[in-house]
C-alpha positions in Angstrom: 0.0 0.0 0.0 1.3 3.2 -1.0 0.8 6.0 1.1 0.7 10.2 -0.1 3.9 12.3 2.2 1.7 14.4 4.4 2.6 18.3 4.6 2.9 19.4 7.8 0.6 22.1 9.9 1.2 25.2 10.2 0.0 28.2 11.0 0.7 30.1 7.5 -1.2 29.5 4.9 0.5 28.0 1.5 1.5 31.2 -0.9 -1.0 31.2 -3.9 1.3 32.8 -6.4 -1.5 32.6 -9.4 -3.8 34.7 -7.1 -4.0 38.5 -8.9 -3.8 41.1 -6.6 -7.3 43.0 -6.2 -7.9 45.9 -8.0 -9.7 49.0 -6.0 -12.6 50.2 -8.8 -13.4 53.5 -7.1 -16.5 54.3 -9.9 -17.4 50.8 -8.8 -17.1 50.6 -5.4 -19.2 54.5 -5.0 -21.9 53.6 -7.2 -22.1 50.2 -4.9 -22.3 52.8 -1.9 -24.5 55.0 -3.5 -27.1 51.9 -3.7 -26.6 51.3 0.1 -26.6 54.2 1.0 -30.0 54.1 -0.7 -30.9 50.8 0.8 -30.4 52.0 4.3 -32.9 55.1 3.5 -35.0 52.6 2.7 -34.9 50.3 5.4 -35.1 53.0 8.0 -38.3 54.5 6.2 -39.8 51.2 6.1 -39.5 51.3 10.3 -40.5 54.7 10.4 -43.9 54.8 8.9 -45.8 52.5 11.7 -44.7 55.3 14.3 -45.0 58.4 11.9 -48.9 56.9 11.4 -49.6 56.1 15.0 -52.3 58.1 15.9 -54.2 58.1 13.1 -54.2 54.3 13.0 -54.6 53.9 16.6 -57.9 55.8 16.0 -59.6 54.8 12.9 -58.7 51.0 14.4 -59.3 52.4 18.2 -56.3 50.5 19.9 -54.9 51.2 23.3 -51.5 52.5 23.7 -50.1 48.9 24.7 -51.7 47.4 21.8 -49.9 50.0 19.7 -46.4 49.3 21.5 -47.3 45.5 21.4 -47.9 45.7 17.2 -44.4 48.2 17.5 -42.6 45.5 19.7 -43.5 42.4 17.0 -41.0 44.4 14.6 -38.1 43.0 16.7 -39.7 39.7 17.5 -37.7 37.8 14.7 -35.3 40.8 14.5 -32.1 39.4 16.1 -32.7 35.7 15.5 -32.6 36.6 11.7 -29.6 38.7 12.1 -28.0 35.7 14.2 -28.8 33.2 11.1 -28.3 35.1 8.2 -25.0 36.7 9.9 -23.4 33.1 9.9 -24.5 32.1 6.5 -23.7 35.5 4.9 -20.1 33.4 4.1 -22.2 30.9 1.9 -24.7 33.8 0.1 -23.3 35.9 -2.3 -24.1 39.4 -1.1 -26.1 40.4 -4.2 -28.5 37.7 -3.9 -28.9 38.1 -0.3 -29.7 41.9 -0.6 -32.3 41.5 -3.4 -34.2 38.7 -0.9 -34.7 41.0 1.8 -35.7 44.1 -0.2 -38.0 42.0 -2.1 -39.7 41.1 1.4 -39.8 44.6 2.6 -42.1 44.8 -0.2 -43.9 41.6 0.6 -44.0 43.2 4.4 -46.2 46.7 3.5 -48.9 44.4 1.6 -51.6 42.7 4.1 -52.1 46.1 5.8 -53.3 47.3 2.3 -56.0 44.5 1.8 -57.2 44.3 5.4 -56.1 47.1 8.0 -56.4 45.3 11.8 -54.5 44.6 14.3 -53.5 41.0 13.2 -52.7 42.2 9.9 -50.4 44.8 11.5 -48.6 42.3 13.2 -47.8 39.9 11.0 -46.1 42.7 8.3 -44.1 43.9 11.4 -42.8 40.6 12.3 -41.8 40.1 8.2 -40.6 42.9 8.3 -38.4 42.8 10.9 -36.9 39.3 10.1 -36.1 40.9 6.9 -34.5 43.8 8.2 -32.5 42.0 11.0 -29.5 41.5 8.7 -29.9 44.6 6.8 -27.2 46.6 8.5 -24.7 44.2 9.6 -24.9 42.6 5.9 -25.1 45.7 3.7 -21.5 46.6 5.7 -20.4 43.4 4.7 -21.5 44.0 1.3 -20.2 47.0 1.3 -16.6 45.7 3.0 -15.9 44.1 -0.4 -15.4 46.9 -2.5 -12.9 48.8 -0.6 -9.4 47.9 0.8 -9.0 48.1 4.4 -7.5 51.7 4.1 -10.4 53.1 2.6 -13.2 51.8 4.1 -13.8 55.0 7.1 -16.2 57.5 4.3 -18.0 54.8 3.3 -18.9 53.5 6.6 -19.5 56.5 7.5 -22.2 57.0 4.6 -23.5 53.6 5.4 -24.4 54.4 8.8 -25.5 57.8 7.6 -28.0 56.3 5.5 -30.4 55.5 8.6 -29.8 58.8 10.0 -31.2 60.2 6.5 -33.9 57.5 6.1 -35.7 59.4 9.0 -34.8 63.0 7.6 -36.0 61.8 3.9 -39.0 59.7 5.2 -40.6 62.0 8.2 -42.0 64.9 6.0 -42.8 62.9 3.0 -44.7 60.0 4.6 -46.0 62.5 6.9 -47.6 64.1 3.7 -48.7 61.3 2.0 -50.5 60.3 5.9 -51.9 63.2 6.7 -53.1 63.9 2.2 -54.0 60.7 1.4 -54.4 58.3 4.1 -51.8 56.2 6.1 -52.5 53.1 3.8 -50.8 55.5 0.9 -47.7 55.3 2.7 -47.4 51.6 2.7 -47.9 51.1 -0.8 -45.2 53.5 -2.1 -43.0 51.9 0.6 -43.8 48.6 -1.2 -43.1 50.2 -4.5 -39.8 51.6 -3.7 -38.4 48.4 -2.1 -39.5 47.0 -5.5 -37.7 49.5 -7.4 -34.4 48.9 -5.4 -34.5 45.9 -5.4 -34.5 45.6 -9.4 -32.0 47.6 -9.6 -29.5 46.3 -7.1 -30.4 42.8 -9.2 -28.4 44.8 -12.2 -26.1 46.4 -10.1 -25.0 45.2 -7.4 -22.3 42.3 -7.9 -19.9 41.7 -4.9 -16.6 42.7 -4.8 -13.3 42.3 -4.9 -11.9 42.6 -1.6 -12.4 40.6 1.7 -13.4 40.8 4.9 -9.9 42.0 6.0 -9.5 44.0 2.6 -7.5 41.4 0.6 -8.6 39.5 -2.4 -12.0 37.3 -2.1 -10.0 34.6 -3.6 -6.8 34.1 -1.4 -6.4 33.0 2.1 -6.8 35.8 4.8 -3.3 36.5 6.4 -4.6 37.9 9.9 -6.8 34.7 10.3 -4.2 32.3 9.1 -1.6 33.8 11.5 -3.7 32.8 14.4 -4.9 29.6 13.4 -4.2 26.5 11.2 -6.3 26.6 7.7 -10.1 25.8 8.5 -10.1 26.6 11.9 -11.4 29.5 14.0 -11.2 31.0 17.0 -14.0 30.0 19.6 -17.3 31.8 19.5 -17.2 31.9 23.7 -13.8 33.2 23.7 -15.1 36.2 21.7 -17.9 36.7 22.9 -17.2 37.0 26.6 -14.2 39.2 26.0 -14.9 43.2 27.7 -14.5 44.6 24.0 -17.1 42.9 22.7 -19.3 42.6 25.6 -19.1 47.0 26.2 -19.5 47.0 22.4 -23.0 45.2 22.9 -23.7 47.1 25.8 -23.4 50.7 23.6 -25.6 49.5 21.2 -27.9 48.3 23.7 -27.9 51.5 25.5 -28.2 53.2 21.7 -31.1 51.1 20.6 -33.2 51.8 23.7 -33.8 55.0 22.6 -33.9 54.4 19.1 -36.8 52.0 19.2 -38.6 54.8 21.2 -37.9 57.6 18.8 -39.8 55.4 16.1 -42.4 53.6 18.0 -43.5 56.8 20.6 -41.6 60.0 19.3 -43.7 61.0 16.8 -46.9 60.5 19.3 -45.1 62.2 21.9 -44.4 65.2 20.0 -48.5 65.2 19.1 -50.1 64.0 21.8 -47.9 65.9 25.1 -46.0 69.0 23.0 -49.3 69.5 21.1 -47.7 69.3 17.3 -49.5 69.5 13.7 -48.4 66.6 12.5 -45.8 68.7 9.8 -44.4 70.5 13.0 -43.8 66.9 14.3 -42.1 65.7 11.0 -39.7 68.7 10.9 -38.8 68.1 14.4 -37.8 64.7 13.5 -36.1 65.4 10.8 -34.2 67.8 12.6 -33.0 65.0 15.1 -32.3 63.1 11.9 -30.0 65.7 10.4 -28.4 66.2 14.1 -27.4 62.5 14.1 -26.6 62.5 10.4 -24.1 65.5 10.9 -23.2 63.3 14.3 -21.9 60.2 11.9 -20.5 62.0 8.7 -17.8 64.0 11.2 -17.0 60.8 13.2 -14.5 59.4 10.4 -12.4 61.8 10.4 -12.6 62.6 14.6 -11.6 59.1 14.6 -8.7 59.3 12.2 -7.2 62.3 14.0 -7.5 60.5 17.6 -5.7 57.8 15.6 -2.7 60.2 14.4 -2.0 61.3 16.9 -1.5 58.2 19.0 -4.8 58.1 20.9 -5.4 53.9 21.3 -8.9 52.9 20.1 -9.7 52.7 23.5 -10.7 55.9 23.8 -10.8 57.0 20.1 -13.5 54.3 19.9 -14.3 53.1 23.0 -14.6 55.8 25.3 -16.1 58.0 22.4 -19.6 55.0 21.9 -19.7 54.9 25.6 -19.8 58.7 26.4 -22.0 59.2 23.4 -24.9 56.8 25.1 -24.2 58.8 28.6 -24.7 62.0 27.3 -28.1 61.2 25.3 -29.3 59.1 28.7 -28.7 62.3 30.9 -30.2 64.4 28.6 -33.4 62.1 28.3 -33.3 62.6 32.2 -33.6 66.2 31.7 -35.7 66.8 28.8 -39.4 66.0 30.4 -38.4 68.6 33.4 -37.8 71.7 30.8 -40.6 74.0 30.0 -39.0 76.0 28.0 -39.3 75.3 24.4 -35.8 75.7 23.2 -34.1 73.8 25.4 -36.4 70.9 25.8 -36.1 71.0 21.9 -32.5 70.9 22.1 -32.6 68.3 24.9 -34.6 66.0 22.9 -32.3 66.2 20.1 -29.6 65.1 22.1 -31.9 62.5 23.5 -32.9 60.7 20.2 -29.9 61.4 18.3 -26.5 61.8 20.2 -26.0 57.7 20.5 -25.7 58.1 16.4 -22.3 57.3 16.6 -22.2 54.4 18.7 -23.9 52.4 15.9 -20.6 52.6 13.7 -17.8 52.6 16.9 -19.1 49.1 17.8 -19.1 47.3 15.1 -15.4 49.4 14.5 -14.3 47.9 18.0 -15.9 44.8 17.6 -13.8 43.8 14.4 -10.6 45.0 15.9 -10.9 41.6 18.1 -12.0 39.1 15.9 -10.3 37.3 12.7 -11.8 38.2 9.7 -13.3 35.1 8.5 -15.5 35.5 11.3 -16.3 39.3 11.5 -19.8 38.7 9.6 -21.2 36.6 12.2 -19.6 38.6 15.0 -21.5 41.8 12.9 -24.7 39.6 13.3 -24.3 38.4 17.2 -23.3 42.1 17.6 -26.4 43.4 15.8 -29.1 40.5 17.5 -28.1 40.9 20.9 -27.6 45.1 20.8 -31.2 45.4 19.3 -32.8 43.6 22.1 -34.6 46.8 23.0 -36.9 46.8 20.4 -38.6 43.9 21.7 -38.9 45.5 25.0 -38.7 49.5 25.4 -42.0 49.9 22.9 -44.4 47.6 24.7 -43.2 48.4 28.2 -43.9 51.9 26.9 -47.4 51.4 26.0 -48.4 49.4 29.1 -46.4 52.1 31.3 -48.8 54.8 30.0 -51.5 52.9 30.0 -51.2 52.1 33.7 -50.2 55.5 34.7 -52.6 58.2 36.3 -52.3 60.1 33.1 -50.2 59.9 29.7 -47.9 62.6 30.7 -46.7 60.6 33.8 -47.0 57.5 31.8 -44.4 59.3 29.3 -42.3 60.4 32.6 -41.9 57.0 33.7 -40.9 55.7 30.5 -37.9 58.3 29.7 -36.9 57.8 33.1 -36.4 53.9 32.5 -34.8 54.8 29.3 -32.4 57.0 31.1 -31.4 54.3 33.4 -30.8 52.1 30.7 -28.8 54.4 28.8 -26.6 55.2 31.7 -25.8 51.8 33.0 -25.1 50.5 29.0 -22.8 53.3 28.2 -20.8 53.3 31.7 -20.5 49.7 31.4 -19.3 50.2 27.7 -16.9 53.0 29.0 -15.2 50.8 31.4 -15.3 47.5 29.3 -14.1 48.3 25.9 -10.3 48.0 25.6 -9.4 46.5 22.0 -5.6 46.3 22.3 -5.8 44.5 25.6 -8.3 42.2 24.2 -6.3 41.6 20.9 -3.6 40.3 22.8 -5.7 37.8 25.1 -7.3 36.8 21.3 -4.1 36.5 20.1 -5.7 38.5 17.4 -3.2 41.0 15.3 -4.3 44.8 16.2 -3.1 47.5 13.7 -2.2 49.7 16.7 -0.2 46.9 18.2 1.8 46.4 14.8 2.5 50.0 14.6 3.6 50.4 17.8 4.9 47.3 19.0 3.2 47.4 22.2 0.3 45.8 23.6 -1.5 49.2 24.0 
């Protein structure tokens, strides 16, 4: 019997000399932004218009406040599973193909309120909807990742991110017109349309990329995950996901969620119901805190990159920065419910619903400074399932809080103040918890701020 000379194992990977190099397309890889940029306007629309039509549905259908935050809630109720599941296969499904399937359910999503408008039929586009928009961040950056090299990949993050911020700005006065013009139903059927639309065009479009995970060719094997472990093998899941980076990195989108799932289940109500808003006054306001947070996100690149040059550790250029970010809009909705004054209230409200903006982007930043590239997407999906929690939680509590209370207004009280405490106790944690050089060397995970320096940070 003749047997084959085994190689041995090691830790490098064997050189692939017939590999090309990838080539950086910018008029590619912008027109590919462009269309996410344009997907995450959509996607944020989509989750806008249930709370931008609140009270008018909750009248013509006469539903009680927790009913309303129960029908918000079932958004989330498949939320983070799908983001879990479609996060670990997003390595098996070519980003084109998976981006065309959950536009094309958004679609499917704004349809049974259109034939039959009740509370069941509320529900069940909700929960679609949010299984289909579950991986729509986590995997649009991953799509988005495999156009541009590691070195220029800050802008259009940036823009990525951004695109949620202007979903709201975009979506509040114009669904707001078509609500309050034509009737709520209107605004669901153009949503459906658009997702259409998008998704058509992203069919044509939107092919993936070049470049992997850790900015090197799609093709060849990646060098940070190969220096850490034999071929074929990972790091363990555990390891990564009880380690303080990732764990405050959670905890800052936790914190930031929390009040995002209130600004679009109860913000727009709030501002009608207790401030006494037409419901275009209430749009604009919105849309203000939109452009507050989009303004927030499009100046964090280059914050971040000049904390980096000048030798600031992403501890605190990332870190510190998500964690402070969720503190300051948790005091603030402290505050906000105590000021009469219009202004500041106003101001104090922005702050509330749109100064965690740019923890969204810093944690999934300091989450993929501690993990090996061929296992940053379904890091990016755990990330993303577990930090939206809230939405399953803060909307319903909400409701049942105000209908419980002696009157809305303390109803509304209690509910900020739980916020608050939320917000606080996430971003402290995060403050204190996030440290990606320390954790890089636990990992045994190359840090770019390690190589540079040659210290552990």
């Amino acid at each position: 019997m003749v047997t084959r000379p085994t190689e041995p194992v090691t830790g490098r990977a064997a050189p692939h000399p017939s590999v090309p190099e990838p080539r950086y397309n910018p008029r590619r890889a912008w027109l590919i932004t462009a269309l996410i940029v344009a997907f995450m306007v959509i996607n944020y629309a989509d989750k806008s218009v249930l709370g931008l039509a609140a009270v008018p549905i909750m009248d013509e259908l006469h539903i009680s406040n927790s009913t309303y935050g129960l029908i918000s809630s079932s958004f989330y109720l498949l939320f983070s599973l799908s983001g879990l599941l479609v996060g670990f296969a997003s390595s098996r499904i070519s980003s084109r193909m998976l981006l065309f399937t959950l536009t094309v359910l958004w679609a499917v999503a704004q349809l049974p309120v259109l034939f039959v408008a009740a509370v069941p039929t509320l529900i069940a586009g909700r929960v679609l909807l949010g299984a289909a928009e579950g991986p729509a961040a986590p995997m649009s950056m991953h799509a988005l990742y495999k156009w541009f090299p590691t070195t220029r990949r800050g802008l259009p993050s940036a823009l990525q991110i951004g695109g949620a911020a202007l979903g709201t700005l975009i979506s509040a006065p114009l669904l707001t017109w078509l609500i309050s013009d034509f009737g709520w139903r209107s605004a669901y059927a153009v949503l459906a349309l658009v997702c259409v639309v998008w998704s058509l065009a992203w069919l044509r479009l939107g092919h993936d990329g070049p470049f992997g995970q850790d900015g090197s060719s799609v093709h060849a094997p990646e060098p940070a995950a190969a220096a850490i472990a034999p071929p074929g093998r990972c790091l363990p899941y555990r390891g990564l996901l009880l380690n303080g980076t990732v764990l405050g990195s959670i905890a800052s989108a936790f914190g930031a969620a929390w009040a995002l799932s209130l600004s679009q289940a109860w913000l727009p109500a709030y501002l009608r119901t207790q401030l006494e808003m037409t419901p275009a006054r209430a749009a604009t306001t919105i849309s203000a805190i939109s452009a507050f947070s989009l303004v927030l996100l499009l100046t964090l690149s280059p914050l971040v990159d000049a904390l980096k040059s000048r030798g600031v550790s992403s501890r605190w250029s990332s870190g510190v920065l998500q964690g402070a970010a969720v503190v300051v809009a948790g005091t603030a909705m402290a505050f906000f419910p105590f000021v009469d004054a219009s202004g500041p209230r106003l101001v104090l409200i922005g702050l509330a619903f749109g100064g965690h903006a740019i923890a969204i982007p810093l944690h999934y930043m300091t989450t993929a400074e501690v993990v090996p590239p061929r296992q940053r997407g379904a890091l990016f999906g755990i990330v993303a399932a577990t930090g939206t929690l809230p939405g399953l939680v803060a909307p319903f509590l909400t409701g049942r809080i105000i209908d419980t209370a002696g009157s809305e207004s303390a109803g509304y009280l209690v509910a900020f103040l739980i916020a608050a405490a939320v917000m606080l106790a996430a971003g402290g944690f995060a403050i204190a918890a996030i440290r990606p050089e320390r954790d890089a060397v636990r990992l045994g995970v190359p840090h770019p701020d390690r190589r540079e320096s040659g210290t552990p940070g």
